[in-house]
C-alpha positions in Angstrom: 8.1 -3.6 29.2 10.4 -4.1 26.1 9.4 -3.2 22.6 9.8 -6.5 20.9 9.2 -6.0 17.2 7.4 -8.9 16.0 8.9 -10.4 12.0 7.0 -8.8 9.1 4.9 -11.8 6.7 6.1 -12.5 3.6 3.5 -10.2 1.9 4.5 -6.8 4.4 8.3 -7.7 3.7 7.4 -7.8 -0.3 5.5 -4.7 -0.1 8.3 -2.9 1.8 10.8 -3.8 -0.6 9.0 -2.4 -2.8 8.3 0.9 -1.0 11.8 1.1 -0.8 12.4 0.9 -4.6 9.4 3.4 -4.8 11.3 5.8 -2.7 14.4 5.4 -4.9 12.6 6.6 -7.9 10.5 9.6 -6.2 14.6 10.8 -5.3 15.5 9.8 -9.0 12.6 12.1 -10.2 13.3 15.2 -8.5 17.0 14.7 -9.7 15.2 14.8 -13.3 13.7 17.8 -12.0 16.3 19.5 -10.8 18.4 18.7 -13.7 16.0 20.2 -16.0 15.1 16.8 -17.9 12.6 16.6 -20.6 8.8 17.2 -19.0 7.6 13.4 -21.0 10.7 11.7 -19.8 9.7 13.1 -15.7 6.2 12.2 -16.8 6.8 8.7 -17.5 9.1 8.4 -14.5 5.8 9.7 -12.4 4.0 7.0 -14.2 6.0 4.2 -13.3 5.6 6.0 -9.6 2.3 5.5 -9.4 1.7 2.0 -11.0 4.3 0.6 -8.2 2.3 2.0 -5.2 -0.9 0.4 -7.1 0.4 -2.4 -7.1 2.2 -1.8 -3.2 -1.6 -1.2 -2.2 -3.2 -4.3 -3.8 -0.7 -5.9 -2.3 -1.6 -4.7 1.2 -5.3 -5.0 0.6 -5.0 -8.1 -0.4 -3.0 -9.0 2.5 -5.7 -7.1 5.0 -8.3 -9.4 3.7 -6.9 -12.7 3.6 -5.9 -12.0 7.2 -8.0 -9.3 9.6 -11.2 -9.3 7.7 -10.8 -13.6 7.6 -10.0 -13.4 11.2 -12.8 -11.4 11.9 -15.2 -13.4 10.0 -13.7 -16.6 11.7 -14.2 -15.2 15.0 -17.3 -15.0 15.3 -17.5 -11.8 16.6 -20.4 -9.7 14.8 -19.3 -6.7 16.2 -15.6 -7.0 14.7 -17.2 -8.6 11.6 -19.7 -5.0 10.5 -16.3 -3.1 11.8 -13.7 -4.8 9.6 -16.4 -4.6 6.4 -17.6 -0.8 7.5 -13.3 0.1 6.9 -12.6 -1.6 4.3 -16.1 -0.3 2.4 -15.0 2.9 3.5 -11.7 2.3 2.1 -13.0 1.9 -0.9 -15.8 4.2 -1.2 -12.8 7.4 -0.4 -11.0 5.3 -3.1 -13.1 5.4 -6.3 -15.3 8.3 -4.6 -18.3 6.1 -3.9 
């Protein structure tokens, strides 16, 4: 069997660029560290951290709705319908400690 990797949607490719600019600034940041910068300067840097993988995860949640949990819903299925709505209200019950 070959492991055919199938092409990422516009939405995954966006939020892997964006991962990827993440992960440049988490390596900037422990330069800043390791350099000694000023603690508000590392602090903002963390900021900026965090707001990008909001916005990484909105992205992907988005993405999961519009797709699986339509697909689901479109299927028919009731059994994949309560699933897909039990993850994603678990999702976001762990999320804002629900």
């Amino acid at each position: 069997m070959t492991d055919v990797q199938t092409p990422l949607t516009p939405a995954r490719e966006k939020s892997l660029n964006r991962l990827k600019r993440v992960e440049g600034q988490v390596r900037g940041i422990a330069r800043m560290i390791e350099d000694d910068r000023y603690c508000i300067d590392v602090l903002t840097q963390l900021s900026a951290v965090k707001s990008a993988l909001a916005a990484v995860e909105g992205e992907i949640l988005k993405d999961h709705a519009s797709h699986c949990v339509t697909h689901a819903i479109e299927s028919g299925d009731a059994g994949d319908q309560k699933a897909k709505l039990d993850e994603l209200i678990g999702l976001l019950a762990k999320h804002y400690r629900l």
